[in-house]
C-alpha positions in Angstrom: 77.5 103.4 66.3 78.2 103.7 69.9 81.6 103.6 71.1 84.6 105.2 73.5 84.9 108.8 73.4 87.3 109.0 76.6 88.8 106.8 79.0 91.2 107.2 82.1 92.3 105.1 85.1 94.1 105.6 88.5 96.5 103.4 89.8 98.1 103.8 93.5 101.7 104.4 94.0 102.3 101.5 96.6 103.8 98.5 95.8 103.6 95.3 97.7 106.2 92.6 96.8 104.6 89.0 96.5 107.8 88.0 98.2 107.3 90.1 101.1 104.1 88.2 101.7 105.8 84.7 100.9 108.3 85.9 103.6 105.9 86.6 106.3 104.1 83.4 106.2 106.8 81.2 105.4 106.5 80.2 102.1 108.5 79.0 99.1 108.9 82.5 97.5 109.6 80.9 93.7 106.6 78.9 94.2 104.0 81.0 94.8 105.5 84.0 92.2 106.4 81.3 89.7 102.5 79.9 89.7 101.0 83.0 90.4 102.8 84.8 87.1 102.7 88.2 89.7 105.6 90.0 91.0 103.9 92.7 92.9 100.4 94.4 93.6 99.6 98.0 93.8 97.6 99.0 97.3 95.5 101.7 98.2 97.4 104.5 100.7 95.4 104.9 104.1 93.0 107.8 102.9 92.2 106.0 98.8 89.2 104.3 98.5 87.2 103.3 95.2 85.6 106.7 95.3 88.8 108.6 95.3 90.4 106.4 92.6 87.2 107.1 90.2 87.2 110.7 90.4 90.5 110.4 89.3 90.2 108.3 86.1 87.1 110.1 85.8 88.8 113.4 85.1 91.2 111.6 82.6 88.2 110.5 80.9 86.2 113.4 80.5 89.8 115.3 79.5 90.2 112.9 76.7 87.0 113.0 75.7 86.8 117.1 76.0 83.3 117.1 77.2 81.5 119.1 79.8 80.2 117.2 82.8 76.9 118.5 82.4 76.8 116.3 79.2 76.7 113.3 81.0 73.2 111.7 81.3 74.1 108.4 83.2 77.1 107.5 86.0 77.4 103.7 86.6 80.4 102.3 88.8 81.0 98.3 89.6 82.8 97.3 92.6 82.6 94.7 95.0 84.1 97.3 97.7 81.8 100.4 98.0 83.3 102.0 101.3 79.4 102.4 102.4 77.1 99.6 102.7 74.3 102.0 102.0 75.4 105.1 100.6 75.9 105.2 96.3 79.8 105.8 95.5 78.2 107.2 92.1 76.4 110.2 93.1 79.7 111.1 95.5 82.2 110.3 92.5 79.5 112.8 90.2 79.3 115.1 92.7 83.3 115.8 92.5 83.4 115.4 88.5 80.4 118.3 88.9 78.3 116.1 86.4 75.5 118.2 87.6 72.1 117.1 88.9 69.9 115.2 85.7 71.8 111.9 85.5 71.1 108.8 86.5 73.4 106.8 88.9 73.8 103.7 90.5 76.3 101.2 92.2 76.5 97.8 90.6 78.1 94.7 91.8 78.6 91.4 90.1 82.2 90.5 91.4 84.9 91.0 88.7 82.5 91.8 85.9 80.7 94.8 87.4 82.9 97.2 85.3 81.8 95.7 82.4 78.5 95.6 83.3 78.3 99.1 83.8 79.4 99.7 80.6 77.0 97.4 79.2 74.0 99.2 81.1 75.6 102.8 79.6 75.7 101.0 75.9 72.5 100.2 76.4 71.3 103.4 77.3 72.7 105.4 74.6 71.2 102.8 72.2 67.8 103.3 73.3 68.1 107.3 72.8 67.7 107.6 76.7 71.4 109.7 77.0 73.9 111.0 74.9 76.5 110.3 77.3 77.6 108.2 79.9 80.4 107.0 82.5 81.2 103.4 83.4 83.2 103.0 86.1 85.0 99.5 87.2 86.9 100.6 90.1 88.5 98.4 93.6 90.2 97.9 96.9 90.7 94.1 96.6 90.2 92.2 99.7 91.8 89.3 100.6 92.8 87.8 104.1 96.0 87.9 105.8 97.4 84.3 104.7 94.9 83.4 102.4 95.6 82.8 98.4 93.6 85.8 97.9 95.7 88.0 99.7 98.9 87.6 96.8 97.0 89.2 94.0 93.8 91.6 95.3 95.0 94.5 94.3 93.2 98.3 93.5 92.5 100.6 90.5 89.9 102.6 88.8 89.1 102.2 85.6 86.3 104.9 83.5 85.3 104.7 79.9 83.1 107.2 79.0 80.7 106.1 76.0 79.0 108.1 73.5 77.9 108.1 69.7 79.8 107.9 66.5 79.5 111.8 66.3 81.7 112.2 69.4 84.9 111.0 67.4 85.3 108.2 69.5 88.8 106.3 69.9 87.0 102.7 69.5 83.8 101.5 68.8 81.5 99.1 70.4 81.1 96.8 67.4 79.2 93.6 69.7 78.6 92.7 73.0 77.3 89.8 75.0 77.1 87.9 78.5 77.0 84.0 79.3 75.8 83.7 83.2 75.4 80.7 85.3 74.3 79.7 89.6 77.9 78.9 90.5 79.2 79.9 93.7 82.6 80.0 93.4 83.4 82.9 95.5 81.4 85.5 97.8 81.7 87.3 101.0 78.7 87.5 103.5 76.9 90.7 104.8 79.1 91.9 107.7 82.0 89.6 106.8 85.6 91.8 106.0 87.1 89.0 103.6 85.3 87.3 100.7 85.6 83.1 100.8 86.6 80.7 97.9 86.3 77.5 96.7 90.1 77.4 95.9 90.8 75.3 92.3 86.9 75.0 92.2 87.3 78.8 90.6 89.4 77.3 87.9 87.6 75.0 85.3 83.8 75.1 86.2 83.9 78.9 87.3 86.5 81.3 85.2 87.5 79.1 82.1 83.9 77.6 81.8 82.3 80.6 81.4 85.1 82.6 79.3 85.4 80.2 77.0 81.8 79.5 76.4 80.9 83.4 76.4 84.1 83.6 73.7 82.5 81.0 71.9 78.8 83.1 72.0 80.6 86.2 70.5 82.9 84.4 68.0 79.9 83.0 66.5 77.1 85.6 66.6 80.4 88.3 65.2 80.9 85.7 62.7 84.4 85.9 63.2 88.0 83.9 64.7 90.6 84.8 67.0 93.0 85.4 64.2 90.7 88.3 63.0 91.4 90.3 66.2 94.7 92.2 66.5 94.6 91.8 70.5 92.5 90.6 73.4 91.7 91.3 76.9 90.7 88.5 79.6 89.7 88.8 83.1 93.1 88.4 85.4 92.8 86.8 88.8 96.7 85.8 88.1 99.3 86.0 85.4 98.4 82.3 84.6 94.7 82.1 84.2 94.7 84.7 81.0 97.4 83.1 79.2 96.0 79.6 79.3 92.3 80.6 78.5 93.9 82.7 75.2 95.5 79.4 74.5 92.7 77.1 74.5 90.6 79.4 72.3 93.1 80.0 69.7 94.9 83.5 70.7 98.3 84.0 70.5 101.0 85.5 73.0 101.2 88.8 70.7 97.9 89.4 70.9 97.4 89.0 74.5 100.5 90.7 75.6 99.7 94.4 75.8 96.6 93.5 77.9 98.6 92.1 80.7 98.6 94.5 83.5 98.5 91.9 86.8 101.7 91.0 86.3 102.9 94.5 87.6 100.0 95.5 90.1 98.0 92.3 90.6 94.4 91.8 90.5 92.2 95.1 90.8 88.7 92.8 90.3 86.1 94.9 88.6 89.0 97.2 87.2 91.2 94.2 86.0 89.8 93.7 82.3 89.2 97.1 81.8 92.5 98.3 82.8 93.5 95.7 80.2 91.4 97.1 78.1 93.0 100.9 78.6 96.6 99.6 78.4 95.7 97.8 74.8 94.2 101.3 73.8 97.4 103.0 75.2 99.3 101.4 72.2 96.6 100.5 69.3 96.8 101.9 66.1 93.9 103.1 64.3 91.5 100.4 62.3 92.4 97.3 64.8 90.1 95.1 66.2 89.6 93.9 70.1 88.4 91.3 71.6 87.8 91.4 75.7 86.2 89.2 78.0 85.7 89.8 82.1 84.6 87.1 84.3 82.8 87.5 87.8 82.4 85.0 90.3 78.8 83.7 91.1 79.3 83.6 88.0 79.5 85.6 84.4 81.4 86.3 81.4 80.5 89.9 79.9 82.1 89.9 76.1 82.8 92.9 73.8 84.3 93.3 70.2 86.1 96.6 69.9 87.9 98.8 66.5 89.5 101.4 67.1 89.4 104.6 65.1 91.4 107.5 63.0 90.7 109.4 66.1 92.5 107.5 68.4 96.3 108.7 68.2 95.2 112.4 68.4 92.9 112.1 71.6 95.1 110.3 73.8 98.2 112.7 72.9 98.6 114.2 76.7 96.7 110.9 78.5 98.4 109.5 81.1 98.6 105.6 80.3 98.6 102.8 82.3 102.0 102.2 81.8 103.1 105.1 83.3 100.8 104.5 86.2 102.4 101.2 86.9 106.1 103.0 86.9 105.0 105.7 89.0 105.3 103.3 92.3 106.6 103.4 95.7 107.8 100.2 97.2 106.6 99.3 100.9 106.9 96.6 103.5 104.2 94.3 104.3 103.4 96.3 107.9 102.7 98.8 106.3 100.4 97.6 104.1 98.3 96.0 106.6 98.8 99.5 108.2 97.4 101.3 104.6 94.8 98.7 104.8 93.4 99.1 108.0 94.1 95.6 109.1 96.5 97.0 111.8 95.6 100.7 113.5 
């Protein structure tokens, strides 16, 4: 079986205070933290870009996993924030882990799913006997336009899983895996444009929930399995309110969903939200304990997984840095300078 062998992730230090963004345009503070379910996000510093924050939880990765970089046969990163239009962030981010020259790379987008996809593409792989190993990457610098709704929860972080066979003592293993896709535009940005554009509460029921729910219904039934069978489970997080109601109306409990919850500390990191989820749930697993994740991407797409961990777990993640100590490693700032860390004001 085919499963985790390593995994790492990087979150920046800065903190941005919902509050501090409710204060500059004038809103109701409780309001838009109280709906939102988010107290803060993390943002990049000036010089941090998705390439900079994968190199980092690529090391962690290949670290945990105690492989050489040479090993690696394929390098697959999904963001919807590349800092070239044409130029691949992989072969720059496997240039720097010194994965060598025989792998194949490539830049995938699919909004919030892409990490996922990648690590669907790197499953795939291995399966087929094409690689041994491989790195899947969900990694972003959120965008979202000064006083838009976007602007409260885009967040960034890197996410990497590196994937390889049940001889690698891996920490969890890939037990299923499917994807429910539809035509429905619920949010995009155009070629040239800075800021992405939203159909508001259309992304709600006949965009996120629609296809979580029906992808979690897919999986549930080809895995011949219920939520209660599952000791946690991940879901994509625009906002602290979306996961908890979709775990609701599928049968999940709070406990199970719980550990998973990274955006209400740092926010929405988009193609890194479900995996960080994903990492933070590893963080504290015990050995024998089954997953269940599901990411979401708008335009739009549901990619589902069933995870167990294994006896190797506890031992490989001894001197791994988790994601909660990530999200207390922080720095507070105002909200000039985060337009100033962002580039929005020279």
């Amino acid at each position: 079986m085919i499963g985790i062998i390593g995994y790492g992730n990087y979150i920046p230090r800065y903190r941005l205070q919902l509050s501090s963004i409710a204060k500059m345009w004038e809103k109701d503070t409780m309001e838009i933290v109280g709906g939102l379910k988010v107290q803060e996000k993390s943002v990049p510093y000036y010089d941090e870009d998705i390439v900079s924050m994968s190199i980092e939880a690529g090391r962690e990765a290949l670290s945990m996993a105690q492989l050489h970089p040479h090993e690696i046969g394929a390098l697959y990163i999904g963001s919807e924030s590349h800092p070239y239009a044409v130029n691949p962030s992989s072969s720059t981010i496997g240039e720097y882990l010194e994965v060598g020259n025989s792998y194949l790379a490539a830049d995938l987008e699919f909004a919030c799913k892409a990490g996922t996809a990648s690590m669907q593409l790197i499953y795939s792989l291995i399966n087929s006997g094409q690689i041994k190993y491989g790195l899947a990457f969900g990694a972003d610098t959120a965008q979202g336009k000064p006083h838009d709704a976007l602007e409260y929860t885009a967040a960034s972080a890197a996410v990497c899983f590196l994937l390889g066979d049940d001889s690698a003592k891996p920490v969890a293993l890939i037990q299923s895996t499917s994807s429910y896709t539809s035509n429905t535009p619920d949010f995009w940005r155009r070629d040239g444009k800075k800021y992405p554009s939203h159909f508001g509460r259309f992304t709600g029921e006949p965009a996120y929930f629609q296809h979580i729910v029906e992808e979690s219904k897919q999986l549930l039934s080809q895995s011949g399995t219920k939520p209660e069978d599952y000791d946690y489970c991940v879901f994509h997080m625009p906002n602290g309110k979306f996961p908890r109601v979709v775990a609701k109306k599928l049968g999940f409990t709070d406990a199970q969903l719980a550990p998973s919850l990274t955006v209400d500390h740092i926010g929405n990191p988009y193609s890194a939200s479900s995996l960080l989820g994903l990492a933070a749930v590893l963080d504290t697993a015990k050995p024998n304990q089954k997953i269940f994740m599901v990411s979401y991407g708008s335009g739009a797409g549901a990619d589902g997984f069933i995870l167990q961990t294994t006896k190797f777990l506890q031992k490989k993640r001894t001197n791994h840095r988790t994601v909660q100590e990530c999200i207390d490693d922080k720095i507070m700032i105002s909200y000039e300078q985060y337009l100033r860390f962002t580039h929005t004001l020279s």
